[in-house]
Backbone and ligand atoms as CSV (ligand in chain L), in Angstrom:
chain,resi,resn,atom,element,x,y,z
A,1,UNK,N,N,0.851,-1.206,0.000
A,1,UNK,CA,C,0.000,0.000,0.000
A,1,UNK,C,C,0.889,1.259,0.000
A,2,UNK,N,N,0.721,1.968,-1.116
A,2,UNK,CA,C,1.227,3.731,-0.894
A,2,UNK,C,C,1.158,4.498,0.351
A,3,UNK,N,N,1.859,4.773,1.004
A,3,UNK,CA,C,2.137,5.955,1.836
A,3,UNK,C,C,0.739,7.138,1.028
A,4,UNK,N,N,0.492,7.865,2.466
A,4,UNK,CA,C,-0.562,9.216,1.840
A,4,UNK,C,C,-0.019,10.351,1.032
A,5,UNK,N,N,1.580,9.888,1.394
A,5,UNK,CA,C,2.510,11.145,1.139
A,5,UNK,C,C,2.779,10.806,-0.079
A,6,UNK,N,N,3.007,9.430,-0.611
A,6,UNK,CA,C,3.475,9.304,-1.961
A,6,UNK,C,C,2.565,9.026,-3.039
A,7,UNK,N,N,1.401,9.072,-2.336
A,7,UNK,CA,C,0.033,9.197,-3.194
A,7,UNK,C,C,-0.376,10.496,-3.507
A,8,UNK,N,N,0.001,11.534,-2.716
A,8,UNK,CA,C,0.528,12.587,-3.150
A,8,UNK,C,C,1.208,13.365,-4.133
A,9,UNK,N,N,2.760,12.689,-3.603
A,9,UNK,CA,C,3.542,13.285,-4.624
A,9,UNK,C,C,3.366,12.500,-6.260
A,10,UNK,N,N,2.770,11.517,-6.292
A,10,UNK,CA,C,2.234,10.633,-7.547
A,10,UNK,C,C,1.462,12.001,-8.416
A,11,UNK,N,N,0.497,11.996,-7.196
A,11,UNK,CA,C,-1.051,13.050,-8.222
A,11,UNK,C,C,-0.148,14.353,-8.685
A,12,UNK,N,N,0.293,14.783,-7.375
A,12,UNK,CA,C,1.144,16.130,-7.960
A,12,UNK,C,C,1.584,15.496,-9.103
A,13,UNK,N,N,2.522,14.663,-9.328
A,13,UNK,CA,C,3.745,14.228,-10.879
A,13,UNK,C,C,2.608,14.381,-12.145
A,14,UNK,N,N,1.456,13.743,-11.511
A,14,UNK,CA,C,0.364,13.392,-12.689
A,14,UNK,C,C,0.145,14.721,-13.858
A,15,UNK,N,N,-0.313,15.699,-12.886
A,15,UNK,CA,C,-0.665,17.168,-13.159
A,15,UNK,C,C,0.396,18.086,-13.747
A,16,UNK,N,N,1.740,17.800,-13.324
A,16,UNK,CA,C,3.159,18.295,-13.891
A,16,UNK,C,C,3.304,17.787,-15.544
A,17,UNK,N,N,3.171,16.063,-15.784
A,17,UNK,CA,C,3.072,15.229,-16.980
A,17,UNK,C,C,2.042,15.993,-18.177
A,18,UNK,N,N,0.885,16.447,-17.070
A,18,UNK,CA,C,-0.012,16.887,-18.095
A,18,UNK,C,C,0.173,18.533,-18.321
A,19,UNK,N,N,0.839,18.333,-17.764
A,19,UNK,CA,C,1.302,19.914,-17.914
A,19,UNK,C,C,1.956,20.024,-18.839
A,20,UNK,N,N,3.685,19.294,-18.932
A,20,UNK,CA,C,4.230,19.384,-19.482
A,20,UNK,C,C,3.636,19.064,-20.946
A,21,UNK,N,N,2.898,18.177,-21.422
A,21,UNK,CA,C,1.336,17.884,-22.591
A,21,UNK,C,C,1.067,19.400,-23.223
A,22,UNK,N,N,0.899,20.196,-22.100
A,22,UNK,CA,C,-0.318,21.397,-22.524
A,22,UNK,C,C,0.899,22.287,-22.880
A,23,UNK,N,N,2.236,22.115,-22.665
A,23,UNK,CA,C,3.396,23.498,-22.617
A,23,UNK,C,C,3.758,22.876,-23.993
A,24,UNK,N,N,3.667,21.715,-24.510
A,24,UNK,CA,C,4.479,21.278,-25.566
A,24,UNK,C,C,3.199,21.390,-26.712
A,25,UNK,N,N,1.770,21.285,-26.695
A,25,UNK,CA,C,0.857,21.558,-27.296
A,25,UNK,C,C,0.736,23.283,-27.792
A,26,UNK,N,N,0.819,24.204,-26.738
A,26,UNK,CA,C,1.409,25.307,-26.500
A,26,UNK,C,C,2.337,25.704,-27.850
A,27,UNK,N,N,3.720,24.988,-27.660
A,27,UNK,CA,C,4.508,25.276,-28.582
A,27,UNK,C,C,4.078,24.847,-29.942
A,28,UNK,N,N,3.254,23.515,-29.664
A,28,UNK,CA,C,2.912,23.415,-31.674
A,28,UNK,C,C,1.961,24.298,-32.150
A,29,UNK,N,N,0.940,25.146,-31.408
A,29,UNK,CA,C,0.417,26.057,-31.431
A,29,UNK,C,C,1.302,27.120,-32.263
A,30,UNK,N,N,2.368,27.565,-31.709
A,30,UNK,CA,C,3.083,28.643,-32.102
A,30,UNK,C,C,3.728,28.196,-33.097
A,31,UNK,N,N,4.433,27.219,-33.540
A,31,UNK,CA,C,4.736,26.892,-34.753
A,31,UNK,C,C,4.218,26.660,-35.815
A,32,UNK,N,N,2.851,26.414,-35.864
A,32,UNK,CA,C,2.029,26.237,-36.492
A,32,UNK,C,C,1.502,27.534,-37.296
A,33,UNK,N,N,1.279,28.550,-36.273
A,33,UNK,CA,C,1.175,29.958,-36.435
A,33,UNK,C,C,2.687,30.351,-37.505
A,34,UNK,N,N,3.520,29.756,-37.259
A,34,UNK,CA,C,4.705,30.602,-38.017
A,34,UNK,C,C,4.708,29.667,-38.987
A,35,UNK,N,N,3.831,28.899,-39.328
A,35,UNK,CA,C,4.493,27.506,-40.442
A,35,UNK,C,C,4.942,26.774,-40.784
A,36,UNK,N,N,5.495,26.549,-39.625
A,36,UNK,CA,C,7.242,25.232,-39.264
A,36,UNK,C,C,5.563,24.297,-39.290
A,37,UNK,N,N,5.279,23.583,-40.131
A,37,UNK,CA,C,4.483,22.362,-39.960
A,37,UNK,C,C,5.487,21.314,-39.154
A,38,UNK,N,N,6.733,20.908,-39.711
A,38,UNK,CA,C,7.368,19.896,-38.558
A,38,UNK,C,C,7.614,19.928,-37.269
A,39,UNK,N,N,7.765,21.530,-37.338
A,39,UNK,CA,C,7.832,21.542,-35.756
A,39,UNK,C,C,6.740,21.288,-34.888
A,40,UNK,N,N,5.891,22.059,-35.584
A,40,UNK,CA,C,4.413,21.858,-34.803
A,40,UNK,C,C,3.960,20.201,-34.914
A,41,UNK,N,N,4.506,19.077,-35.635
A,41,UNK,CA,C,4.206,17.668,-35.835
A,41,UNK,C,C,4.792,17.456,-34.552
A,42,UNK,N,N,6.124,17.879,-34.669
A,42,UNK,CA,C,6.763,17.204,-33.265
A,42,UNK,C,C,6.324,17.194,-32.580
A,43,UNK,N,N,5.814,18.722,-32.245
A,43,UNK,CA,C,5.724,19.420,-30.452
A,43,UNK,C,C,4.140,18.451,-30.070
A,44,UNK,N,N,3.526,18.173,-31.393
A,44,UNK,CA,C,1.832,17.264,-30.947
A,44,UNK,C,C,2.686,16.473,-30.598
A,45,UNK,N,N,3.814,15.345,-31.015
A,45,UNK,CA,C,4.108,13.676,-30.675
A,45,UNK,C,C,4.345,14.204,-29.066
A,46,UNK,N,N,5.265,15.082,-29.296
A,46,UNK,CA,C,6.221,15.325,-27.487
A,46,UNK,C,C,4.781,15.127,-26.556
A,47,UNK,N,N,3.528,16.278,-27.015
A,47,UNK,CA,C,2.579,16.461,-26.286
A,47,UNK,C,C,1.732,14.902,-25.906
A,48,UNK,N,N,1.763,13.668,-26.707
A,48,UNK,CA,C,0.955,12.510,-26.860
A,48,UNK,C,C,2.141,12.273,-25.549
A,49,UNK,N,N,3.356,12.129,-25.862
A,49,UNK,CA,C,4.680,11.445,-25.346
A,49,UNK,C,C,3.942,11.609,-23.479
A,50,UNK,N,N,3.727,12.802,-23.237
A,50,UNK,CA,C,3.669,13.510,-21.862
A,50,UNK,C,C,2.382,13.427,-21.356
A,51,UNK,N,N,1.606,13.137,-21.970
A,51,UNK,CA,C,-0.168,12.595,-21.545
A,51,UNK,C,C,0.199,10.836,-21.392
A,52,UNK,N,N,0.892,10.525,-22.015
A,52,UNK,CA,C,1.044,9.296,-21.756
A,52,UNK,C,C,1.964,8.773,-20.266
A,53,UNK,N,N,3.000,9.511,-19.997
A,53,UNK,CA,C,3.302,9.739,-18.866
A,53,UNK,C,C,2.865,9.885,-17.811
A,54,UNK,N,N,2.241,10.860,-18.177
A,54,UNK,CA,C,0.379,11.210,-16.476
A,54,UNK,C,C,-0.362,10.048,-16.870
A,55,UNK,N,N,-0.700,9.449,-17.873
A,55,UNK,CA,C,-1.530,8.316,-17.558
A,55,UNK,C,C,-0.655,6.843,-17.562
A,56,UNK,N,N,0.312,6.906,-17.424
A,56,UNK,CA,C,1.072,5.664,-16.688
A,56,UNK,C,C,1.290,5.716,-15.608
A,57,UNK,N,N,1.355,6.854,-14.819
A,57,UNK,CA,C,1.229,7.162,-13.301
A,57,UNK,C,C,-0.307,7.308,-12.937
A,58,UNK,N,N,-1.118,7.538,-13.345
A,58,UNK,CA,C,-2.407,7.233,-13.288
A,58,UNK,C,C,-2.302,5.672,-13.157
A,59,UNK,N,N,-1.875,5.050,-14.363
A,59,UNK,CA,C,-2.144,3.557,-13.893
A,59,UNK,C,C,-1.802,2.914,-12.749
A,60,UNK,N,N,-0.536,3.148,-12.655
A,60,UNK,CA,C,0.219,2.929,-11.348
A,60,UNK,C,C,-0.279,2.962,-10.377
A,61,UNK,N,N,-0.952,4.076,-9.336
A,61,UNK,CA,C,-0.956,4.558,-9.140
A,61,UNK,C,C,-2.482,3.882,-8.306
A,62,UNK,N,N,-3.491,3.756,-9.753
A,62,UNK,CA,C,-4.484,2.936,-9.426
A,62,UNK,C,C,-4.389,1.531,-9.071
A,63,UNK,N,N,-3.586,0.595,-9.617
A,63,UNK,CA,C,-2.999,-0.722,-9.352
A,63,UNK,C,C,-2.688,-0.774,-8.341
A,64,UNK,N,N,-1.568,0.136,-7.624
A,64,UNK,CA,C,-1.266,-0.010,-6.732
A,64,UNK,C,C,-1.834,-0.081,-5.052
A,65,UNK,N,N,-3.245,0.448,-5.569
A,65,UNK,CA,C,-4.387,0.971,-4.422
A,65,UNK,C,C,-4.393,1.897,-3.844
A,66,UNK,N,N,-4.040,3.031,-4.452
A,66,UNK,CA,C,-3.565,4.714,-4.718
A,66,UNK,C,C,-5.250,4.858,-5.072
A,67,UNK,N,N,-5.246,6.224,-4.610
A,67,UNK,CA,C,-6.447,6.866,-5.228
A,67,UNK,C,C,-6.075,8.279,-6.370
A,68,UNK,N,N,-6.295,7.877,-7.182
A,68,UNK,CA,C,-5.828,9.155,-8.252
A,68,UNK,C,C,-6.540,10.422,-8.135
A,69,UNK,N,N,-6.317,11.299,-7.520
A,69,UNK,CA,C,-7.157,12.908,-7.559
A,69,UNK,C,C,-6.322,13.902,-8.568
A,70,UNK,N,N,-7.107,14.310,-9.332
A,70,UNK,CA,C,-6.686,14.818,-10.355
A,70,UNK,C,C,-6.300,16.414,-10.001
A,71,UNK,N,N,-5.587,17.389,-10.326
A,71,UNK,CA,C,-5.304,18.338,-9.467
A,71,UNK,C,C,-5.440,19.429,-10.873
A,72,UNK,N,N,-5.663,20.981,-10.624
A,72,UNK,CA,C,-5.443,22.146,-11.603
A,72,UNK,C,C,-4.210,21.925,-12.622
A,73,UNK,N,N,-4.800,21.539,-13.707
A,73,UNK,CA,C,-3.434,21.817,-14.512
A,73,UNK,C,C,-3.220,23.299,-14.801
A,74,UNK,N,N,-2.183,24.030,-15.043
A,74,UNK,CA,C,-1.788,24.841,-15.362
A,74,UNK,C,C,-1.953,25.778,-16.638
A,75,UNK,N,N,-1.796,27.200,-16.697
A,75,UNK,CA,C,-2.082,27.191,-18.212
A,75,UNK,C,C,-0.402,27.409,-18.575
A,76,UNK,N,N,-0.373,27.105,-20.023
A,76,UNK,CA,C,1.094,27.418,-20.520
A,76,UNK,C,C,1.459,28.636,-20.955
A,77,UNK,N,N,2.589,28.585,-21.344
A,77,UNK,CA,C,3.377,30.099,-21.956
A,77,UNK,C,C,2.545,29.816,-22.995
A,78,UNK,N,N,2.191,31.440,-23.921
A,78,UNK,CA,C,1.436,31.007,-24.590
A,78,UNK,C,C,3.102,31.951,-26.216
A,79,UNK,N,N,3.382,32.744,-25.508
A,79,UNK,CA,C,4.245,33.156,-26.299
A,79,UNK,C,C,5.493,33.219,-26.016
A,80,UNK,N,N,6.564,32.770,-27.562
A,80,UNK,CA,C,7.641,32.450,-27.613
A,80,UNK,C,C,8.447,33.428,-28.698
A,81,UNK,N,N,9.577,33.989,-28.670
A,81,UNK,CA,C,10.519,34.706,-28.793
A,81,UNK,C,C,10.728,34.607,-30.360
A,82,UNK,N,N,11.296,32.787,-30.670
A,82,UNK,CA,C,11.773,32.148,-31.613
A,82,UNK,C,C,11.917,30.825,-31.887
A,83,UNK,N,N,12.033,29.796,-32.660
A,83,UNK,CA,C,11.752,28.394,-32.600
A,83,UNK,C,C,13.404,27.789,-31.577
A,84,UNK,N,N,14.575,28.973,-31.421
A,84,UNK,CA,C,15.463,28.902,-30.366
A,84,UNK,C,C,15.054,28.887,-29.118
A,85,UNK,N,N,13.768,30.153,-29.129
A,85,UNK,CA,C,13.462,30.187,-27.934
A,85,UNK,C,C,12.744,29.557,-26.532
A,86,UNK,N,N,11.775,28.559,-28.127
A,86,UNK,CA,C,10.834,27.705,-27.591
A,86,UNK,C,C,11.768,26.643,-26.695
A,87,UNK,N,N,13.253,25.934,-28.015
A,87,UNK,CA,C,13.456,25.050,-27.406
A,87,UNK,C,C,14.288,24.645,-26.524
A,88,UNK,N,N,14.954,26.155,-25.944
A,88,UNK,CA,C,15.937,26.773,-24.585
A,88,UNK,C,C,14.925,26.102,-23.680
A,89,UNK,N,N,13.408,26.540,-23.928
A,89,UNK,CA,C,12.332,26.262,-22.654
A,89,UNK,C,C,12.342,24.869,-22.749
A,90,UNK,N,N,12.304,24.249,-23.674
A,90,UNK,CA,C,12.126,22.650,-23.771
A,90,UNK,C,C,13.190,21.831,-23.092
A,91,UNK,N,N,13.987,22.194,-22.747
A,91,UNK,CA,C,15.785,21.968,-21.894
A,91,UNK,C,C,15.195,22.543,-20.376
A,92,UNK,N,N,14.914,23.516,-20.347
A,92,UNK,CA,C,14.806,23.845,-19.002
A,92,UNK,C,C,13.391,22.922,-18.516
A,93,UNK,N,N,12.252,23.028,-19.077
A,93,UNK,CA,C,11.602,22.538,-18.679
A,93,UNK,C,C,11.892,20.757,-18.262
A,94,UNK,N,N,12.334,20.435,-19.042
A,94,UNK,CA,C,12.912,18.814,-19.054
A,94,UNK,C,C,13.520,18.498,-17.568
A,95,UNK,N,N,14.941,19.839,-17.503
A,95,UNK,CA,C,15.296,19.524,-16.438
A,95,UNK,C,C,14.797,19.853,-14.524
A,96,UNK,N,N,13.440,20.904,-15.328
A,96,UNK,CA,C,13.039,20.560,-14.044
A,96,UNK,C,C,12.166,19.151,-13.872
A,97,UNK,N,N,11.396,18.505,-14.571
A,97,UNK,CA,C,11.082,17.397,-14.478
A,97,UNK,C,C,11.554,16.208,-13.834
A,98,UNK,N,N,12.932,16.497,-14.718
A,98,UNK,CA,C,14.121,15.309,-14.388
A,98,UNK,C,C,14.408,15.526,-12.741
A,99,UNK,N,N,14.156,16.847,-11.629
A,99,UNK,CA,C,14.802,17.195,-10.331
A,99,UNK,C,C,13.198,16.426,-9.655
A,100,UNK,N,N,12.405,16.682,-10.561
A,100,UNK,CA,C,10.837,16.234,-9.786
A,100,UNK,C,C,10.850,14.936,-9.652
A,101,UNK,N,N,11.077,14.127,-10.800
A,101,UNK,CA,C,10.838,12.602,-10.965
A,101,UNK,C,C,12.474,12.221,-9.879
A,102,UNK,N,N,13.214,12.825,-9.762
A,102,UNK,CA,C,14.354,11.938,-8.273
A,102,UNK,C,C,13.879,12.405,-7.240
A,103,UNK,N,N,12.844,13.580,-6.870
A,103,UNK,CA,C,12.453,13.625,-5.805
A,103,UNK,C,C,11.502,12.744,-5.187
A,104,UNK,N,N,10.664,12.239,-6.152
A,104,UNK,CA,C,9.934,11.051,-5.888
A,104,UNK,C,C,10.572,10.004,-5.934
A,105,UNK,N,N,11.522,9.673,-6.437
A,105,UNK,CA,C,12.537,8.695,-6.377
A,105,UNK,C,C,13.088,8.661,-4.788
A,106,UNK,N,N,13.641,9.584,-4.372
A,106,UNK,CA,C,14.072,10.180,-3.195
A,106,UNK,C,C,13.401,9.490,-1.823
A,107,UNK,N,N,11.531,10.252,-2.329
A,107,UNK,CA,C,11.188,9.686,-0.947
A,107,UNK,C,C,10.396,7.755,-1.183
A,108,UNK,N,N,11.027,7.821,-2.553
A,108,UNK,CA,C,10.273,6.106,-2.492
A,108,UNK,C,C,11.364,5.298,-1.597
A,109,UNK,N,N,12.778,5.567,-2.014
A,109,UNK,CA,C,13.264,5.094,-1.226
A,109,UNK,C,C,13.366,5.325,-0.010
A,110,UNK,N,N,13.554,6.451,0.378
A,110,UNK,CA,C,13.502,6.794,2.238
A,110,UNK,C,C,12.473,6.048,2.635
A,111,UNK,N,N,10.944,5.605,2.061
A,111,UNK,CA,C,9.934,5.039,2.712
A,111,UNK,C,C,9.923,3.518,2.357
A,112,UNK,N,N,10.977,3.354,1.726
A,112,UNK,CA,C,11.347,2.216,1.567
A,112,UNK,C,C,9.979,0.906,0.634
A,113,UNK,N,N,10.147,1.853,-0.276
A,113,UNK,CA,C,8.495,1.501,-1.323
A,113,UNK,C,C,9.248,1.178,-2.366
A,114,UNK,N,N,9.728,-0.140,-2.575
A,114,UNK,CA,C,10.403,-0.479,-3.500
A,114,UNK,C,C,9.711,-1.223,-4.916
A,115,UNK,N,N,8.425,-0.853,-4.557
A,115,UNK,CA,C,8.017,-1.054,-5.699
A,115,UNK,C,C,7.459,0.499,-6.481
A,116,UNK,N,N,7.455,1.586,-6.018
A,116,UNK,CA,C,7.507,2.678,-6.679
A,116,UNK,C,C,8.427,3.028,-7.525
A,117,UNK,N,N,9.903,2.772,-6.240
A,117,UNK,CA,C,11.008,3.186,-6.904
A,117,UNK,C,C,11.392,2.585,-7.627
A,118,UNK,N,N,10.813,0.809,-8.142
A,118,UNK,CA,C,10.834,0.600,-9.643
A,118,UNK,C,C,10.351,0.708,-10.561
A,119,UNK,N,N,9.053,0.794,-10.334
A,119,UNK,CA,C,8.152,1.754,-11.517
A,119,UNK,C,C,8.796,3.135,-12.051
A,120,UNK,N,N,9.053,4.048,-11.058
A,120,UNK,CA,C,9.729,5.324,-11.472
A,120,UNK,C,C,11.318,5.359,-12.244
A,121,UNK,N,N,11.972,3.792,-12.060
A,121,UNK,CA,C,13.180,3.955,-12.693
A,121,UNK,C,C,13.171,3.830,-14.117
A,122,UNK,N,N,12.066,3.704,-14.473
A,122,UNK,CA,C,11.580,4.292,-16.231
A,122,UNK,C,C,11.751,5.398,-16.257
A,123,UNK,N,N,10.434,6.285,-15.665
A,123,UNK,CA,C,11.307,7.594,-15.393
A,123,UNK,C,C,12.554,7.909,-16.011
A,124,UNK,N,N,13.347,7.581,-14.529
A,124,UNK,CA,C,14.897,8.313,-14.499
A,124,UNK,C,C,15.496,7.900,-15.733
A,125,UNK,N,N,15.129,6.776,-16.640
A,125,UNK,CA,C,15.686,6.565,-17.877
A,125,UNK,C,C,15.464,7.412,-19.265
A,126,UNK,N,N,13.942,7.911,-19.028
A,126,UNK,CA,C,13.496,8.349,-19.780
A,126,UNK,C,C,13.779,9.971,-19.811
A,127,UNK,N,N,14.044,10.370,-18.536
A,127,UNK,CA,C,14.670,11.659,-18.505
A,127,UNK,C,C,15.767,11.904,-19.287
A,128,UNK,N,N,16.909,11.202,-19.039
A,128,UNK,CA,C,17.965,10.919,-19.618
A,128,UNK,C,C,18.078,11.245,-21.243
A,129,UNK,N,N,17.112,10.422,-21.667
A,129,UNK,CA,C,16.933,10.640,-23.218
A,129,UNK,C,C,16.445,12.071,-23.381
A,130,UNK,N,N,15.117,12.426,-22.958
A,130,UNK,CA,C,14.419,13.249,-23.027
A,130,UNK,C,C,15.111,14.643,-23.206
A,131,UNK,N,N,16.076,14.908,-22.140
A,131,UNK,CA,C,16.874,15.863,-21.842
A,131,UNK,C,C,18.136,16.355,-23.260
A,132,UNK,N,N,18.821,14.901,-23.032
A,132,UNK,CA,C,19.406,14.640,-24.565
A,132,UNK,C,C,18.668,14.942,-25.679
A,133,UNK,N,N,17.606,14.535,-25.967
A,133,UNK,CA,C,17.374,15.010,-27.271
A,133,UNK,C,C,16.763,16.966,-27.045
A,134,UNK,N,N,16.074,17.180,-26.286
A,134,UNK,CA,C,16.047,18.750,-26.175
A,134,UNK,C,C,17.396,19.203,-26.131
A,135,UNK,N,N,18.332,19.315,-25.960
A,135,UNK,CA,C,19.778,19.876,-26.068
A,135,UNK,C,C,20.639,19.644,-27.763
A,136,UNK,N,N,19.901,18.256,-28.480
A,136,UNK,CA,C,20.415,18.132,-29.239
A,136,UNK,C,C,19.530,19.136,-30.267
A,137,UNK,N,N,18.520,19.173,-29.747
A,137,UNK,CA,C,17.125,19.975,-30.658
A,137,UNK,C,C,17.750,21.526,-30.788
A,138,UNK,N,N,17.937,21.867,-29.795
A,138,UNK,CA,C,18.268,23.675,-29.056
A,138,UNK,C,C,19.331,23.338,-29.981
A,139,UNK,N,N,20.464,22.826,-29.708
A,139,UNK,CA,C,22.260,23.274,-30.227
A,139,UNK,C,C,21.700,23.088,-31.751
A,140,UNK,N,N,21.486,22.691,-31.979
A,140,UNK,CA,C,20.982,22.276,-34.340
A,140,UNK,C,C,20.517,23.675,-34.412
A,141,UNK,N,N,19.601,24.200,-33.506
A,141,UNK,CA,C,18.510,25.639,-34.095
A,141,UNK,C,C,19.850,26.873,-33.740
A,142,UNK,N,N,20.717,26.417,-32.791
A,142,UNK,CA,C,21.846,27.307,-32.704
A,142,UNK,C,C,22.727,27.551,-33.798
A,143,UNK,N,N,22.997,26.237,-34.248
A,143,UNK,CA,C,23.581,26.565,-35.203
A,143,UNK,C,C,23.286,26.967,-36.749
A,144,UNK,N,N,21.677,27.130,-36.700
A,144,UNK,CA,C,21.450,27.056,-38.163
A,144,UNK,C,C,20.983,28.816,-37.798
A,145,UNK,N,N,20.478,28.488,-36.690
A,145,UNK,CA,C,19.259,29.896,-36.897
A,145,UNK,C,C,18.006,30.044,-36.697
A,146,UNK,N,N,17.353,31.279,-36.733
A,146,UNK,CA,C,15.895,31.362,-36.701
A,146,UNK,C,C,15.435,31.356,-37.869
A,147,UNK,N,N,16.059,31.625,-39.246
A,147,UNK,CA,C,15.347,31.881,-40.229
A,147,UNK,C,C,16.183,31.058,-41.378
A,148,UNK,N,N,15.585,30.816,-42.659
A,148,UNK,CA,C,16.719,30.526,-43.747
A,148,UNK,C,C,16.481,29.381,-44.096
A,149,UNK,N,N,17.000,28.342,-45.242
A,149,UNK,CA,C,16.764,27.280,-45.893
A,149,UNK,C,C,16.932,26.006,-45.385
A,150,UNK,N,N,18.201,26.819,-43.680
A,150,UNK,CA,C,18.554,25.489,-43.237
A,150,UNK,C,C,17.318,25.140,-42.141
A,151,UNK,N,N,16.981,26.400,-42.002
A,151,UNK,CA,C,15.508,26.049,-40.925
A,151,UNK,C,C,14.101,25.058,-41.607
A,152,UNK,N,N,14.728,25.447,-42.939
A,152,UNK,CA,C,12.779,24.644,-43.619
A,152,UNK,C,C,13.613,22.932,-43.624
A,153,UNK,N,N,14.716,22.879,-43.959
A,153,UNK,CA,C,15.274,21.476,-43.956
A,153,UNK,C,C,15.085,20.971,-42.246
A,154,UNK,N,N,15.535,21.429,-41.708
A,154,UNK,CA,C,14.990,20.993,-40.245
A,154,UNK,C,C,13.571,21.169,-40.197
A,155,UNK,N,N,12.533,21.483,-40.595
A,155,UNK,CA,C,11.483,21.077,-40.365
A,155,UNK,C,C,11.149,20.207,-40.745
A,156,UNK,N,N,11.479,19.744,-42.175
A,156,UNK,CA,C,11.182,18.897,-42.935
A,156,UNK,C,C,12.000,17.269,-42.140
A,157,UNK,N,N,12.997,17.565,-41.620
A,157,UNK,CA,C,13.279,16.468,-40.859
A,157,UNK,C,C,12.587,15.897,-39.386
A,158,UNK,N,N,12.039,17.235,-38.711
A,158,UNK,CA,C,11.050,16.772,-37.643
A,158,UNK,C,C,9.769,16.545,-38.026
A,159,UNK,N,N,9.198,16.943,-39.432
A,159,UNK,CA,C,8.184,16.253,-39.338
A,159,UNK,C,C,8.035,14.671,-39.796
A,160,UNK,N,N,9.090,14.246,-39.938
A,160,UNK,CA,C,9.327,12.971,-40.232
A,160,UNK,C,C,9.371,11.872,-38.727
A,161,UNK,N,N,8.710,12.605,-37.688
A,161,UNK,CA,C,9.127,11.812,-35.855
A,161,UNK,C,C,7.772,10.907,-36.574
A,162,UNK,N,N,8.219,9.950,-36.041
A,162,UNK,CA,C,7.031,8.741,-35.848
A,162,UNK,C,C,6.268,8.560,-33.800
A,163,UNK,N,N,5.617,8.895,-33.674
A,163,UNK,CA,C,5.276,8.023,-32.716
A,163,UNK,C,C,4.900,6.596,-32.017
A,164,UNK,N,N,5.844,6.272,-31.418
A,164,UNK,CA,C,4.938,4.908,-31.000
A,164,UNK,C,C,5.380,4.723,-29.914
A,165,UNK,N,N,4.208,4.139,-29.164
A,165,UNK,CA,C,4.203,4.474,-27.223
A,165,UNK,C,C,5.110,3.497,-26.979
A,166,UNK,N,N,5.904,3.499,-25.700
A,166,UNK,CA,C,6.715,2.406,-25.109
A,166,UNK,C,C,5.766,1.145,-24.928
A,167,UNK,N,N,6.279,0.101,-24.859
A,167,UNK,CA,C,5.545,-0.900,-24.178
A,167,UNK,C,C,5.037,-0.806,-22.898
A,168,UNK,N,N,5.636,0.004,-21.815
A,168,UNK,CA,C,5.144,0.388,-20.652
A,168,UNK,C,C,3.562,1.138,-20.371
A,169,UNK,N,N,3.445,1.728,-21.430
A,169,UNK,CA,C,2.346,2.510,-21.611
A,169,UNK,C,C,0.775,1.477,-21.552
A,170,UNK,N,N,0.697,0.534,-22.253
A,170,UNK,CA,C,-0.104,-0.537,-22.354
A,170,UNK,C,C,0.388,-1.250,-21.230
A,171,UNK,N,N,1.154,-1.398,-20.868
A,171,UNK,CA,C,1.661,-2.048,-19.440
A,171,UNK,C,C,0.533,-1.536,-18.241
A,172,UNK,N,N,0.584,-0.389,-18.240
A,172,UNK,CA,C,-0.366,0.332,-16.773
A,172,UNK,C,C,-1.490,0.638,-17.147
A,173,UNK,N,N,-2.194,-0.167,-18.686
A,173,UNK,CA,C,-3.145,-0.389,-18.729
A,173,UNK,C,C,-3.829,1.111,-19.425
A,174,UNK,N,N,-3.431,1.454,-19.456
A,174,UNK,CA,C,-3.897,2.992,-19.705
A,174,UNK,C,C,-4.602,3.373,-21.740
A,175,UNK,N,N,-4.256,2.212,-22.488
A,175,UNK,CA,C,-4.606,2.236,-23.566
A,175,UNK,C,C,-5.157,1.188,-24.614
L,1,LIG,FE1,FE,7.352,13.421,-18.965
L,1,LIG,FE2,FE,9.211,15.159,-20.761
L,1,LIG,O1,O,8.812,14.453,-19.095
């Protein structure tokens, strides 16, 4: 059985996941507006990527004999600088995620809930990547630019992301 506290910090993560959904929906919004069609393809997959996240902790969460309370999601930035600017935020945002998901890591272990803290070590894996590829995303737009031929070729390469959910995702039942 979950601790009250880590049924807690679960729902909080839930609402952050879907957050992070609505900040990356947000951005295909704005790209969309400027015409980067790939970008705006991406920023929908990232957004599926991060609803899927809140609802694997949803699953969890419920399995586990957690009660899921769903909490205020947030509204997002709604405006961005430059397609640099968006994805400076996409790095920062990542890495606050990445400090959230070891804090729950943190107290799974102090409470010695070792079956959280293996569910969540997807998570910490998935941060990893996550983080990596926003840095690899940001440094490419650094070097090309905000504007110009090399920017429509990078679109044309992100709209080429495929989605397809981890196996974990159908794992917690959620689809
Ligand atoms: Fe679910 Fe991008 O963190």
């Amino acid at each position: 059985m979950l601790s009250e506290r880590m049924q807690a910090a679960i729902n909080t993560q839930i609402s952050r996941e879907l957050f992070s959904g609505y900040l990356y929906l947000s951005m295909a919004a704005y790209f969309e507006d400027l015409g980067l069609k790939g970008f705006a393809h991406w920023m929908r997959v990232q957004h599926r990527e991060e609803e899927n996240h809140g609802l694997m902790m949803f699953g969890y969460l419920a399995q586990a004999g957690g009660r899921v309370l769903l909490q205020p999601v947030e509204g997002p930035e709604t405006g961005f600088d430059s397609p640099l600017d968006a994805f400076g935020k996409v790095v920062e945002h990542e890495q606050k995620v990445t400090a959230w998901i070891n804090e729950i890591v943190d107290l799974a272990l102090a409470e010695r809930d070792h079956a959280t803290a293996s569910f969540l070590q997807w998570f910490v894996n998935e941060q990893v990547e996550e983080e990596a590829t926003a840095r690899e995303l940001r440094d490419t737009l650094r070097l090309i630019g905000d504007t110009g031929p090399a920017l429509l070729m990078f679109d044309r390469e992100l709209a080429a992301r495929v989605y397809s959910p981890p196996p974990e995702v159908a794992k917690w039942g959620v689809i």
